[in-house]
Structures are given as C-alpha cells and as structure tokens.
C-alpha positions as CSV (number, residue, x, y, z in Angstrom):
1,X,9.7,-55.6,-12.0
2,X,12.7,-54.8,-14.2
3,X,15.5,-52.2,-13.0
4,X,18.3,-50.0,-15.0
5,X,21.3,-49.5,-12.4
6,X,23.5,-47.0,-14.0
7,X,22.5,-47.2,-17.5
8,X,20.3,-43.7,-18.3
9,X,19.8,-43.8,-21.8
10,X,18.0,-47.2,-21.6
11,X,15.8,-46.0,-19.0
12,X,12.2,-46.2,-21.1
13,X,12.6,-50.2,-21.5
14,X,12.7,-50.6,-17.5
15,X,10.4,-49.9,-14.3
16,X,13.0,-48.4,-12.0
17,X,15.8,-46.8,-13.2
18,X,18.6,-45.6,-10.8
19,X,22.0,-43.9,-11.5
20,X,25.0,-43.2,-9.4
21,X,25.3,-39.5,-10.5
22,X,21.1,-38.6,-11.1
23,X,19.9,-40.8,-8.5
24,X,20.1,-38.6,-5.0
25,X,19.4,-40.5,-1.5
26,X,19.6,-44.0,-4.0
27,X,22.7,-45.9,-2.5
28,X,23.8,-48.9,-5.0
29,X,25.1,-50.6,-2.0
30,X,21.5,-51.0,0.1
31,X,18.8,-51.3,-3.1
32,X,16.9,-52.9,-0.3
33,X,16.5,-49.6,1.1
34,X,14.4,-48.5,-2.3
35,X,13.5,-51.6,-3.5
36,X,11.6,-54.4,-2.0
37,X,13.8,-57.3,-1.3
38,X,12.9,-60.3,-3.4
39,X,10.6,-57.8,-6.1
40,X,13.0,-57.9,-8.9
41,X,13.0,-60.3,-11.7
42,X,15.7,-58.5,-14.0
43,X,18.7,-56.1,-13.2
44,X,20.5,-54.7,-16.3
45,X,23.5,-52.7,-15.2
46,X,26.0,-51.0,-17.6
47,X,29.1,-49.5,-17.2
48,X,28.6,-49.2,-13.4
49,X,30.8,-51.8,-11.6
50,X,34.5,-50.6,-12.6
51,X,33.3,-46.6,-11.0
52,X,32.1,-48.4,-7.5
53,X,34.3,-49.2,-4.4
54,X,33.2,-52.1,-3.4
55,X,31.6,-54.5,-5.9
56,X,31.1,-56.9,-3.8
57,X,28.7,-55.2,-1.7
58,X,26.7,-53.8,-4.9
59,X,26.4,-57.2,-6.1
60,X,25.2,-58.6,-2.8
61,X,22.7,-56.0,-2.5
62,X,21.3,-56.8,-6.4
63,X,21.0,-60.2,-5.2
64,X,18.5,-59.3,-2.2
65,X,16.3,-57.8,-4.1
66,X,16.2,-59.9,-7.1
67,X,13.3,-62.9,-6.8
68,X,14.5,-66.4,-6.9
69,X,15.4,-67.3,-10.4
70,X,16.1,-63.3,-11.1
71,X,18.6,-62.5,-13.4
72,X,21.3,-60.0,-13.3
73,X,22.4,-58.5,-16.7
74,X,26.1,-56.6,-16.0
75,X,28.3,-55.4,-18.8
76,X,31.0,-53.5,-17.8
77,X,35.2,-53.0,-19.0
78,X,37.4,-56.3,-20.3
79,X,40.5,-56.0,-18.8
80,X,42.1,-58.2,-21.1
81,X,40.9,-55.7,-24.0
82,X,44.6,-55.3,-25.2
83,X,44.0,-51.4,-26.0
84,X,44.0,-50.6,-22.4
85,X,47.5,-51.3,-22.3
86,X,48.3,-49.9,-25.8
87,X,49.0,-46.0,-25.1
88,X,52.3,-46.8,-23.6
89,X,53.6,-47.3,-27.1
90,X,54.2,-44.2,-29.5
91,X,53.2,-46.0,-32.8
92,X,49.1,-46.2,-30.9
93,X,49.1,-42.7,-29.5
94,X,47.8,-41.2,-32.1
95,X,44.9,-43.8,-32.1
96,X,44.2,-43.2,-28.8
97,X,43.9,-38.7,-29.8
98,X,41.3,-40.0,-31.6
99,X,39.3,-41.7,-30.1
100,X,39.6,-45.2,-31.8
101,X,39.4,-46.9,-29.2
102,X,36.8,-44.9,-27.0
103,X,37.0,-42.7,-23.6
104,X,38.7,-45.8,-21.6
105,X,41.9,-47.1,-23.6
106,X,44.8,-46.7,-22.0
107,X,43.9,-45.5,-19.0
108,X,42.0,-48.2,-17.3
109,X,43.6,-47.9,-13.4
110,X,43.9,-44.3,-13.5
111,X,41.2,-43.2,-11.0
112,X,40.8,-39.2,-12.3
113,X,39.9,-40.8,-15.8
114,X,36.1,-41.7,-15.6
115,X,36.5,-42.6,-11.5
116,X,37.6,-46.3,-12.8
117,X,38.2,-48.4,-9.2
118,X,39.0,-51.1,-11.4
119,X,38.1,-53.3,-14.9
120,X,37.6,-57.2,-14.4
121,X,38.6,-60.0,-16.0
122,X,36.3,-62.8,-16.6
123,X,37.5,-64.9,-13.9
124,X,37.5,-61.8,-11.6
125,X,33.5,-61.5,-12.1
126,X,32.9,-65.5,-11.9
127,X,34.4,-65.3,-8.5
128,X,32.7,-61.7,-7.4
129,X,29.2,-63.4,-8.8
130,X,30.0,-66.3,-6.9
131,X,30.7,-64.7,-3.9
132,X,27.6,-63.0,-4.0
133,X,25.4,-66.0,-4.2
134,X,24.5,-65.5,-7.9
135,X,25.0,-68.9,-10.8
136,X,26.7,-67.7,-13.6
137,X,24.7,-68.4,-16.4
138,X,26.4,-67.1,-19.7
139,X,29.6,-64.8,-20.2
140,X,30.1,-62.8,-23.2
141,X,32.7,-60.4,-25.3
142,X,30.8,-58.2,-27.4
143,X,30.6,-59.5,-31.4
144,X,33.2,-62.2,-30.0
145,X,30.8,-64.2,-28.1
146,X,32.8,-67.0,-27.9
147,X,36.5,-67.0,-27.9
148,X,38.8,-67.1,-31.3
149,X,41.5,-68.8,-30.3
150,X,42.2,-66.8,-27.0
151,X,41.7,-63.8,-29.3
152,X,38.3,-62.5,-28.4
153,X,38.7,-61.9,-24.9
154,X,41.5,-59.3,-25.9
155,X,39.7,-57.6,-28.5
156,X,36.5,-56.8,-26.6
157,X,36.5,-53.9,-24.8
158,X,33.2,-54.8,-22.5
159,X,32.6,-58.6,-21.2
160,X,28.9,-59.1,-20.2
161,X,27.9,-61.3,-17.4
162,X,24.6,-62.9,-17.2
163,X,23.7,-64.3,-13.5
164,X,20.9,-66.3,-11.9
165,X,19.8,-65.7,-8.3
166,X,19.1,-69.5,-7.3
C-alpha cells in the first residue's frame, strides 16, 4: 500500500491519501487508528512536518504502520535555505513582494504565516528519524543533491529525507 500524508495534488499516484486540512476524524499522530499497523510499504509526505506540533509523534506513528523495510519519503523546509533569513535586509525586500523566493522566505518561525511550528535542518531530521526508529537512507537538497562546497544546503529551500523502517 502506498500513502500521500499532506500532499493533495499527488493524490492519483497513491492508495490512501490523507491531509491535515481535508482529511476530518484522520489524526496524523495515530495513522494506526486508520491504517493497519505494519500495511504500508511507502509514505510520501510533503510540506507537512514544519505545520505539525509534535513531529516526533507523527513520525512514530508513520513508523507503526509502515511494514518492515518501508520507506518513508518526507520533504519539507531547509532551514539553512539562506532566503529565510534574507527579508531583514532592505536591498531583498523587494524580492521577497514578489515572490522570488515563494510563500515561505523570510518568515520561517512566524506561526500566523502558513502555521510553520518549525523548519529543520538536516541534522534536526537525522536525529527526529532516529528517534523514531527509522534508518536514514539518503538526504537530499533539491537540484543540489549533494553539497557544493557547503553551498547547497543554503540554497535549497526544501531538504528531502528518505528513511527505512528496519
């Protein structure tokens, strides 16, 4: 079984698909609840982690119902995507009334824009992955998918995180 947590626009490509905002009774934090524990052999979630509470507990309850050797696909905001941190400075505003840099820039801890709890850094989601049982098996930036030189992690706004249940 494959399921789309928080992604709606992808929703064809999957069996399941479950969002925060369309997805009444459906509580990220007990999948098990919807979802039979140990039925899943791929989770693709976008965009969802930095608007939820308590990651932890969402990534604990993907891990329960993802099989053994079920992977979790999780792309969400870079927080070392320098842009964030941009706005502050006159010579970017008028980037920012744009829309250069997308919806997010420049406002990335502000919880009235978008309901962002928080962006993560890659070391942030090894250790939340970790913590939830899962291997991590690949981390990406966008087109940087390796790092230039320390460069790429700041110019990706989204890091992707694959994870294995073991």
């Amino acid at each position: 079984m494959r399921v789309n947590l928080g992604c709606p626009d992808k929703c064809a490509d999957f069996d399941v698909c479950i969002d925060r905002l369309t997805s009444p009774g459906v509580s990220v934090y007990d999948l098990g609840a919807s979802i039979p524990p140990g039925s899943v052999d791929y989770v693709y979630s976008k965009n969802l982690l930095e608007h939820l509470g308590n990651p932890l507990q969402f990534l604990v309850s993907v891990f329960a119902v993802l099989k053994p050797g079920g992977v979790l696909d999780l792309i969400t905001d870079n927080a070392r995507f320098a842009p964030f941190y941009w706005k502050r400075f006159a010579f970017f505003n008028r980037w920012f009334k744009y829309g250069v840099f997308g919806v997010h820039a420049g406002v990335p801890f502000q919880r009235d824009a978008g309901d962002h709890y928080c962006i993560f850094s890659e070391a942030h989601l090894r250790r939340l992955f970790g913590a939830a049982g899962f291997r991590v098996d690949r981390v990406e930036f966008g087109v940087f998918q390796g790092r230039i030189a320390g460069l790429g992690t700041t110019l990706a706004p989204r890091i992707r995180v694959t994870g294995v249940r073991w």
